[in-house]
C-alpha positions in Angstrom: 2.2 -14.6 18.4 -0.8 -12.4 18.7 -0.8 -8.9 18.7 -2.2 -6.6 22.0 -5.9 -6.2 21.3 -7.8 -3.3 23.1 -11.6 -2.3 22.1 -11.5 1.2 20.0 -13.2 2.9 17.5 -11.5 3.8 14.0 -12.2 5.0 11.3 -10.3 1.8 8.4 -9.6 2.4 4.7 -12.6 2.9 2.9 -13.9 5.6 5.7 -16.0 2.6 7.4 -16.4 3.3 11.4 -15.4 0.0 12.6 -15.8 -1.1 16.4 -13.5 -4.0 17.3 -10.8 -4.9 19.4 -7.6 -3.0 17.7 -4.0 -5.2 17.6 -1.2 -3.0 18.6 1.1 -4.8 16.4 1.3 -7.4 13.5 3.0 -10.2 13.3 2.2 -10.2 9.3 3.9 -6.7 9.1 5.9 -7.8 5.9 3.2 -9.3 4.1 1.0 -6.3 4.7 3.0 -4.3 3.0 3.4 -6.0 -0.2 -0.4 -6.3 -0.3 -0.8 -2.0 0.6 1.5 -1.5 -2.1 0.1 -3.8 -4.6 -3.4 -2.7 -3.7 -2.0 1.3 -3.8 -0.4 0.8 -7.4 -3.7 -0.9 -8.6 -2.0 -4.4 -9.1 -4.4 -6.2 -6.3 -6.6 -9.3 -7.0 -10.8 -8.7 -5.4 -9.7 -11.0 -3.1 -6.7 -9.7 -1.5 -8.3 -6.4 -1.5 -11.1 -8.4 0.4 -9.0 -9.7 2.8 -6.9 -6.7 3.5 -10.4 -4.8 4.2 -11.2 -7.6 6.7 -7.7 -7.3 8.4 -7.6 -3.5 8.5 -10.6 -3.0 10.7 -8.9 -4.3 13.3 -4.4 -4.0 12.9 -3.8 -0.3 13.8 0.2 -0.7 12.7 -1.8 -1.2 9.2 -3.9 1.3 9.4 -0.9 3.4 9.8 1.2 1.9 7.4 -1.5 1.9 4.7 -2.2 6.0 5.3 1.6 6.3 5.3 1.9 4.8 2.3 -0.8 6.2 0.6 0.5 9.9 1.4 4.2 8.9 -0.1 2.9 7.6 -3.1 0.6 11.0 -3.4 3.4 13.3 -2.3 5.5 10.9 -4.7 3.0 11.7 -7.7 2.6 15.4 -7.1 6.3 15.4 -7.2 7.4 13.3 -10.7 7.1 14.9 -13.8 6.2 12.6 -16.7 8.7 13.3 -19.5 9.1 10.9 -22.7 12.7 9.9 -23.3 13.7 11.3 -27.2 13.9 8.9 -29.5 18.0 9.9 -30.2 18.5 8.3 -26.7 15.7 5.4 -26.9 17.6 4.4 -30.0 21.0 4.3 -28.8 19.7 2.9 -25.8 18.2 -0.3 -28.2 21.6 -0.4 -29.8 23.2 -1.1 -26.9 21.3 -3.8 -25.8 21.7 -5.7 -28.6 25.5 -5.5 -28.9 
């Protein structure tokens, strides 16, 4: 099951200008998603990177997603505060585990 293509002009992940017929939807939705959050948190092979460059320039739902995503994770990261757990609680924590 195909997606709707139409001819557009957008601008993809890296900033390219791509010109190609645009899907409206994406039947890989799931799997797109896994591979925009493993490529976001740095965990992405070349070639899946590859791939999902190839398959952006012309999938607007993951376009949208990946910008979506990548503003959470930034709003996300602007958010957390890094604190290291004391070593009082790290401890009791270990001796609990291996009760």
């Amino acid at each position: 099951m195909s997606g709707t293509l139409h001819s557009s002009t957008t601008v993809g992940v890296e900033g390219r200008q791509a010109t190609a017929p645009m899907k409206e939807s994406c039947e890989h939705q799931a799997e797109c998603l896994k591979r925009i959050q493993s490529i976001l948190d740095g965990g992405a092979t070349e070639e899946e990177k590859e791939h999902f460059k190839q398959h952006i320039d012309i999938c607007k739902p993951c376009i949208d997603m990946y910008h979506l995503e990548k503003c959470i994770k930034e709003a996300l990261q602007g958010k957390v505060e890094k604190k290291c757990c004391p070593d009082k609680i790290a401890a009791a924590i270990r001796s609990e585990i291996t009760k």
